[in-house]
LUMDOLUM-874966 format. One record per residue (C-alpha): residue number from 1; residue in one letter; x, y, z. Coordinates in steps of 0.02 Angstrom, whole numbers. Layout:
DOMAR  num  residuo       X       Y       Z
DOMAR  NUM        a       X       Y       Z
...
This chain:
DOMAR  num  residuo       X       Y       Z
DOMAR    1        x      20    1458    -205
DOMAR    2        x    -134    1324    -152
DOMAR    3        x    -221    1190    -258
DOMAR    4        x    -335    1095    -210
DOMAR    5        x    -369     897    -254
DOMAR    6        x    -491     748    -266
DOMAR    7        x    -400     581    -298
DOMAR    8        x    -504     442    -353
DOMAR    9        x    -446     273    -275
DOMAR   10        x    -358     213    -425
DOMAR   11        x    -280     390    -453
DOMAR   12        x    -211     390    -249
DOMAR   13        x    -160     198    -305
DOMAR   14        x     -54     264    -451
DOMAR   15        x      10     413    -374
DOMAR   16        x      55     341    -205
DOMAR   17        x     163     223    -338
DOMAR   18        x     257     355    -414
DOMAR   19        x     288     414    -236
DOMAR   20        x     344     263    -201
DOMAR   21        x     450     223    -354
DOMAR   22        x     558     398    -308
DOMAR   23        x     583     366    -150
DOMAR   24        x     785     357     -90
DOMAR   25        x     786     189      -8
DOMAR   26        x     702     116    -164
DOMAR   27        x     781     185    -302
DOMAR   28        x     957     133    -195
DOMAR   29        x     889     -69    -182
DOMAR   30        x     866     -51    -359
DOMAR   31        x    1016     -30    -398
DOMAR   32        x    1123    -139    -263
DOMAR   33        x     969    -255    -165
DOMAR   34        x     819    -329    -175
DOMAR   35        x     650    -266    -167
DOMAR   36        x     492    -381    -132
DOMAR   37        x     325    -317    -176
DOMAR   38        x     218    -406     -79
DOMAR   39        x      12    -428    -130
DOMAR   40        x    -108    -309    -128
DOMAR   41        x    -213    -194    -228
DOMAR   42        x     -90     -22    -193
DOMAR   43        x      43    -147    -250
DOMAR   44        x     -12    -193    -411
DOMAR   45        x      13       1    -457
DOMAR   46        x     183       1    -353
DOMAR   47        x     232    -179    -443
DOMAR   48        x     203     -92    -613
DOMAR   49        x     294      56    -577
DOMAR   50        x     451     -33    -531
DOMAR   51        x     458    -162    -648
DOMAR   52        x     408     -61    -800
DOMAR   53        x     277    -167    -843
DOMAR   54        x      87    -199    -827
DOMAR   55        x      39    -334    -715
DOMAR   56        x    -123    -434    -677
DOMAR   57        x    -201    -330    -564
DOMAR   58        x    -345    -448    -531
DOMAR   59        x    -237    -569    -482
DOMAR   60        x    -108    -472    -392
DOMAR   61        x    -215    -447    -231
DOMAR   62        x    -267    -595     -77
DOMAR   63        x    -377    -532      56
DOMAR   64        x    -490    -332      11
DOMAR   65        x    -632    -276      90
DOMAR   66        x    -771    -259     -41
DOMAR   67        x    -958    -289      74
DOMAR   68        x    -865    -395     166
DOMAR   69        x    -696    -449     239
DOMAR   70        x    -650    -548      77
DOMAR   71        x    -519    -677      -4
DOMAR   72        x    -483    -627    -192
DOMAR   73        x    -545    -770    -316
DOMAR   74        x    -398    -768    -408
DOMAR   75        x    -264    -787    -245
DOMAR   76        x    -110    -891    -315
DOMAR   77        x    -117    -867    -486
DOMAR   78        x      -9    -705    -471
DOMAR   79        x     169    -720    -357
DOMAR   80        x     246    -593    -276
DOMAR   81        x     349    -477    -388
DOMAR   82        x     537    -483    -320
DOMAR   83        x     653    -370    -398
DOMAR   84        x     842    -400    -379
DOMAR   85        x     961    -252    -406
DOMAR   86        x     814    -203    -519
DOMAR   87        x     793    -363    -630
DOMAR   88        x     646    -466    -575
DOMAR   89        x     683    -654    -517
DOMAR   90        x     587    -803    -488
DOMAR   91        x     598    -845    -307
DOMAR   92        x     503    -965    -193
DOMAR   93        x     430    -882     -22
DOMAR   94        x     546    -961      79
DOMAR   95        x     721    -908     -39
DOMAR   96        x     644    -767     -21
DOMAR   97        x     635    -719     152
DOMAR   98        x     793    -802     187
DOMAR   99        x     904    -693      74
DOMAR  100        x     846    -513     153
DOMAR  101        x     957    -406     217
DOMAR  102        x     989    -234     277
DOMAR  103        x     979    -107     132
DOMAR  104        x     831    -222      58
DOMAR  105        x     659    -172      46
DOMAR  106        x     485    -250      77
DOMAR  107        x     334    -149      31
DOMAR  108        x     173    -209     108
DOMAR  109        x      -1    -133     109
DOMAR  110        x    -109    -123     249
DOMAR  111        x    -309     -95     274
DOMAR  112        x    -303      50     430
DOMAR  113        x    -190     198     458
DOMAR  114        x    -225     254     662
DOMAR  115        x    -179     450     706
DOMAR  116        x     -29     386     751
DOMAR  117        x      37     343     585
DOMAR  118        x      26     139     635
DOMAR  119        x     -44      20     495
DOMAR  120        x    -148     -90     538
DOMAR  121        x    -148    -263     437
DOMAR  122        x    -297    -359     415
DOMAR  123        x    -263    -561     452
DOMAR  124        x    -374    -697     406
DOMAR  125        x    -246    -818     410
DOMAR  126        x    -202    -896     569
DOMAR  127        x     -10    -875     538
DOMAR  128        x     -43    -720     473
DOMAR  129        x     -12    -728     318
DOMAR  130        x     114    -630     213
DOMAR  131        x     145    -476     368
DOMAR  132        x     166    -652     473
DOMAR  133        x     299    -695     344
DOMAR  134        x     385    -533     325
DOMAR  135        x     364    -421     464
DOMAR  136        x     478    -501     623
DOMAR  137        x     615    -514     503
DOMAR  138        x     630    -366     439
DOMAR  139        x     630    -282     612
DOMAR  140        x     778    -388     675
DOMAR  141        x     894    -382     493
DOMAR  142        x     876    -209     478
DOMAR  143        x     771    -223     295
DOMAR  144        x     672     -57     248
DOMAR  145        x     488     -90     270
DOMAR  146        x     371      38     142
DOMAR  147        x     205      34     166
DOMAR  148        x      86     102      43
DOMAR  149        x     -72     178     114
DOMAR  150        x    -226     297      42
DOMAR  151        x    -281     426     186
DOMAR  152        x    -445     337     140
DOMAR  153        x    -417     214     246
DOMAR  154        x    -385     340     407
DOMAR  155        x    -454     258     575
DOMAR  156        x    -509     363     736
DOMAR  157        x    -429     192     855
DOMAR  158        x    -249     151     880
DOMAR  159        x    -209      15     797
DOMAR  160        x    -120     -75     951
DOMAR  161        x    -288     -58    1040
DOMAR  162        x    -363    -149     908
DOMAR  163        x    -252    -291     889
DOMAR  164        x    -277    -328    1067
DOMAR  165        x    -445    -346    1043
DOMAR  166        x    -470    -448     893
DOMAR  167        x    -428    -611     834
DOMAR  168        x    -479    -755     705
DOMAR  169        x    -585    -832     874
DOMAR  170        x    -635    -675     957
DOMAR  171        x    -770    -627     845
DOMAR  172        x    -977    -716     853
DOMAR  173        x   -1066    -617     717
DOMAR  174        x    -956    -559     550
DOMAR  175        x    -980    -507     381
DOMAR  176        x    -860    -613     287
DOMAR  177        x    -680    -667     374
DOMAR  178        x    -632    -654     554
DOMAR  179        x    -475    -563     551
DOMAR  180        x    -349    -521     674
DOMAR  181        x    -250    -370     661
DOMAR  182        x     -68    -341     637
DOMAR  183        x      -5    -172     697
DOMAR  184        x     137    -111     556
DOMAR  185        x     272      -9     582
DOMAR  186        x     387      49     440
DOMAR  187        x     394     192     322
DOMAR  188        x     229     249     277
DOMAR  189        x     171     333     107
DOMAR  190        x      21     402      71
DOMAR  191        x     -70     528     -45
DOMAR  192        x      41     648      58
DOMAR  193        x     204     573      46
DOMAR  194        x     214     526    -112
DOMAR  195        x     170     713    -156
DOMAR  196        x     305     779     -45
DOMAR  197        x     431     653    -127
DOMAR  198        x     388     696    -306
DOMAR  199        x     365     898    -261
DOMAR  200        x     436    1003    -145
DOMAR  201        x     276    1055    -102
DOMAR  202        x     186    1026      71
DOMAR  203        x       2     930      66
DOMAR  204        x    -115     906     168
DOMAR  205        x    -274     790     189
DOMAR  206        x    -450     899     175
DOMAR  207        x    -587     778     147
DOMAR  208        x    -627     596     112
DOMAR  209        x    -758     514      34
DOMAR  210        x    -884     566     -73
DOMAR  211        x   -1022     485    -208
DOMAR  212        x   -1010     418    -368
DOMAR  213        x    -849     416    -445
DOMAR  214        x    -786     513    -290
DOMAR  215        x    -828     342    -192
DOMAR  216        x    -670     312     -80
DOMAR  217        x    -602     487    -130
DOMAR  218        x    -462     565     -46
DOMAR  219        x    -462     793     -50
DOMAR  220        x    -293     878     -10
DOMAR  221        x    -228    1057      -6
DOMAR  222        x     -76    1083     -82
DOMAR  223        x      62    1226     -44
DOMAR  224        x     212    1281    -101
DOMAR  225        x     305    1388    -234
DOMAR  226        x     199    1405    -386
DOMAR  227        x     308    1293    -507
DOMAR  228        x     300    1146    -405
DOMAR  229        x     107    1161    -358
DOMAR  230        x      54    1180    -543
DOMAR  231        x     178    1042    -595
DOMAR  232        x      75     929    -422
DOMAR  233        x     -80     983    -487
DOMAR  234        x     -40     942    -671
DOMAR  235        x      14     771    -624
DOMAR  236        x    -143     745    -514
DOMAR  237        x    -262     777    -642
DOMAR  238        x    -137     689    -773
DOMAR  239        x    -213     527    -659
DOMAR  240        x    -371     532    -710
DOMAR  241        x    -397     416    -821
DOMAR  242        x    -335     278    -698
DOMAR  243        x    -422     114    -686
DOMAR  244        x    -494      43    -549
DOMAR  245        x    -472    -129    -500
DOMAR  246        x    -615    -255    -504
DOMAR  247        x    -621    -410    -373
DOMAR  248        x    -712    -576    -361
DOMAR  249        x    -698    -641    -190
DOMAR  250        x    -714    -813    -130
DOMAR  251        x    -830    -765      39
């Protein structure tokens, strides 16, 4: 059987969540590690998921492209969630980092997904910020790295090209922020594999784009046995009441 779906950016947010949320390596540092959910407007949704909870989504976000490469108003007045064996803890940056270990997991958004499958992190910060913070040291303890993506943001470049040619001094006319960029590598979930982990279905990415509401809108084809496409499809359209998230930003 085949379905086919429009996600709305706040329904891709929410689903790619759930995804997520059921994922093996996540549901196993809930229940014996640590999970930090790092900034960002996917992570508000993932943060709420996991925790069980609503969060401040207005706050819960730093730098977002709006007209502009942008800084969200409200930066600092939300922390990172960080979840330990499940139970959320207060934790400074630094205690943070410093207690990760292998079978822990960081979850960190990004703003470009290449045709490779490599995320791309925007930097305005000349140490780079939280993927400056995290990224190195996950790679050498070992720590799962899940990064939550919408197919929206699909680039025609590689990602390592890019990074090589930008940089916080590299660029004379900008709208908003000069930004480096970070090439991520880590377990990527999108619209499509959060589907996959939720369904035993297999999707795939149609369209994106589109006006109005379908602004940012992500179109997939779905496949599978019927059960599990009408039970994809039903929580799809279950989504769409989803709100969006609104930003001021400081540029």
């Amino acid at each position: 059987m085949r379905a086919s779906v429009v996600l709305t950016p706040p329904m891709s947010k929410r689903l790619i969540a759930k995804g997520i949320a059921a994922r093996p390596e996540v549901q196993q540092a809930l229940r014996r590690g640590r999970i930090v959910v790092t900034l960002g407007t996917t992570n508000a949704y993932v943060a709420e998921e996991l925790a069980g909870t609503p969060v401040d989504r207005t706050a819960y976000a730093a730098g977002f492209i709006d007209d502009r490469w942008n800084i969200n108003a409200r930066l600092g007045e939300a922390g990172e969630l960080v979840l330990d064996r499940g139970r959320p803890v207060e934790s400074r940056p630094e205690e943070t980092v410093a207690a990760l270990s292998a079978g822990d997991v960081v979850i960190k958004g990004g703003n470009a997904l290449d045709p490779e499958g490599v995320v791309g992190v925007l930097m305005g910060s000349p140490d780079g910020g939280t993927v400056g913070r995290y990224a190195a040291r996950c790679l050498a303890r070992g720590v799962e790295l899940v990064i939550p993506i919408s197919l929206s943001k699909s680039i025609h470049t590689s990602v390592a090209e890019l990074s090589r040619e930008m940089g916080n001094d590299r660029t004379e006319l900008r709208m908003g922020l000069s930004c480096g960029m970070f090439p991520l590598y880590g377990q990527v979930v999108s619209e499509i594999e959060a589907l996959e982990t939720l369904y035993p279905v297999r999707a795939r990415h149609v369209a994106s784009g589109g006006v109005g509401t379908g602004a940012g809108a992500v179109s997939l084809l779905i496949e599978g046995e019927e059960t599990a496409v009408r039970e994809a499809f039903t929580l799809v359209e279950s989504l769409k009441d989803e709100e969006d998230i609104t930003l001021s930003g400081q540029a």
